[in-house]
N, C-alpha and C positions, 0 to 999 in steps of 0.2 A: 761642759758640753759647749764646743764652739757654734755660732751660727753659721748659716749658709747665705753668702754674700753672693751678688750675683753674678763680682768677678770670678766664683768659682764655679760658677755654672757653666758661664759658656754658652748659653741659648738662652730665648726669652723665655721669661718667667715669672709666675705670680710673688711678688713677697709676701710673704706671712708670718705675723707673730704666734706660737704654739705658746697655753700654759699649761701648763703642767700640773699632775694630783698635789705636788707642793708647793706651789703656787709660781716656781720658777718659769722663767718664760725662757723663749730662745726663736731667732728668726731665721725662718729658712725662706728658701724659692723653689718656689717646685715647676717642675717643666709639666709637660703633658707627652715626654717619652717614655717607654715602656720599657723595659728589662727581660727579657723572656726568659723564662726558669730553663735552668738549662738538662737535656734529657738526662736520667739517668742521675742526677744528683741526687744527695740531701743536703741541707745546710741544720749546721748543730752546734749546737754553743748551749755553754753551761752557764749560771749565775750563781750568786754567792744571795741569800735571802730578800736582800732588800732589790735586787735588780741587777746590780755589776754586773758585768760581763766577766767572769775568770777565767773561760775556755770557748775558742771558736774554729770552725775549721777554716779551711782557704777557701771551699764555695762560698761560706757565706761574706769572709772579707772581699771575695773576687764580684758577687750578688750585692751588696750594698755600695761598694764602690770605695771603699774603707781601708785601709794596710789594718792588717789583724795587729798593731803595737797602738796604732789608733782605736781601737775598738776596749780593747783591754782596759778594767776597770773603770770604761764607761755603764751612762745606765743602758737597759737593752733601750730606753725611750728615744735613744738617739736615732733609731731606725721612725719614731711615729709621723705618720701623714699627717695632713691636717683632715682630709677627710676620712680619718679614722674617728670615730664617736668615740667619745668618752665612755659612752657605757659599757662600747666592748671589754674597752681593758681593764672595768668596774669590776665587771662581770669574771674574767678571766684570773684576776688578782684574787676576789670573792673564793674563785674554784681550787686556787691551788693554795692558797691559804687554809682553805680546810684539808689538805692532804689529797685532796683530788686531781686526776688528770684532767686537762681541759684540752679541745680540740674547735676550733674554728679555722676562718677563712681571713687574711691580715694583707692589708695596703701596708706595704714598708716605702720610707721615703730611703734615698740612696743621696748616698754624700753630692753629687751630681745635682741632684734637684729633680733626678728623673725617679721614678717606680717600679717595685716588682711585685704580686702576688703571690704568698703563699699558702699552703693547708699545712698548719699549724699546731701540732701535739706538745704542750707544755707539761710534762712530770713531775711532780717532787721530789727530790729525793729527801728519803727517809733514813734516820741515821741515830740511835739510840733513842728514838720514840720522837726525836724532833724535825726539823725542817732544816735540813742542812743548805739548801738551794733549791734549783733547779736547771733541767735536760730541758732544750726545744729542740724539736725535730721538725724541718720544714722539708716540704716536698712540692712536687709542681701543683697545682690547682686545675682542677675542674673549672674550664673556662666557661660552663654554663653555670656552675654553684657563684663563682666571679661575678659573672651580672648578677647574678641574683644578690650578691652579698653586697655588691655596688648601688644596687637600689636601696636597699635593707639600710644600708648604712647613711644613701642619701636620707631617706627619713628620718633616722633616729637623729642626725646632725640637725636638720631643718629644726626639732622640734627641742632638741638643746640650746640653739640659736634664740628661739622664740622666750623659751623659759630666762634665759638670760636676760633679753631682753626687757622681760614682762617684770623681772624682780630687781632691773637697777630704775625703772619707772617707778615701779612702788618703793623704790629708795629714796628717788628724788621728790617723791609726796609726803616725804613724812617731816616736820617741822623740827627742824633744828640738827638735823643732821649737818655734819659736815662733809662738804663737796671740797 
């Protein structure tokens, strides 16, 4: 997954390093422009079980900012924000690993550096009793569930921030660690 330099942005914007559930990082820039869902879409793209992307339509490479050859057998993480929490996609990963459909509200980052919201239905598909992948289906968002999920989210971030914080302190007090 390449970063996002700020050559390829194009407009000011924040840098930031994203780590990842495996520990990979990757820096992007993110703007503070919006993307507006466009009427009357879906955006739909398939994954192979770990995350890849195997199938995507053109809303969504046209929505991320992406050529669909670019997106292919990447992870879907190449879309996360940074003010996306971790817990969401804990949570999300959590649901459809049990075979369950999961549906929330998702800050996607766009190749750009800019943003687009969507409402979000994650599938499994099921395939001789296993997990063959998975279906997303995005749609436009409820611009009132948006704030709400923009606050929701600003908290669970603040208090990931904090926790992180509070547990490399209690790293740095313990004797004989190595720094």
């Amino acid at each position: 997954m390449q970063d996002i330099r700020p050559a390829d942005v194009g407009a000011p914007g924040r840098p930031l390093t994203l780590t990842f559930y495996d520990g990979t990082t990757r820096t992007v820039v993110c703007t503070e422009q919006e993307t507006a869902f466009p009427s009357g879409e879906l955006i739909v793209s398939q994954t192979d079980p770990e995350g890849r992307i195997t199938m995507c339509n053109e809303a969504f490479a046209v929505m991320s900012g992406y050529a669909r050859v670019e997106l292919l057998g990447e992870a879907h993480s190449i879309l996360r924000h940074p003010d996306m929490p971790r817990a969401a996609f804990a949570d999300l990963w959590t649901t459809i690993r049990q075979g369950t459909r999961w549906s929330g509200y998702v800050k996607n980052l766009r190749k750009d550096g800019g943003y687009y919201w969507v409402f979000a239905t994650v599938i499994p598909r099921i395939r001789d009793g296993r997990i063959a992948g998975f279906t997303s289906v995005r749609r436009a968002p409820s611009r009132t569930k948006v704030a709400e999920a923009a606050r929701s989210y600003a908290v669970l971030l603040d208090a990931e921030r904090s926790a992180e914080r509070a547990t490399d302190e209690a790293v740095r007090q313990v004797p004989g660690v190595v720094r």
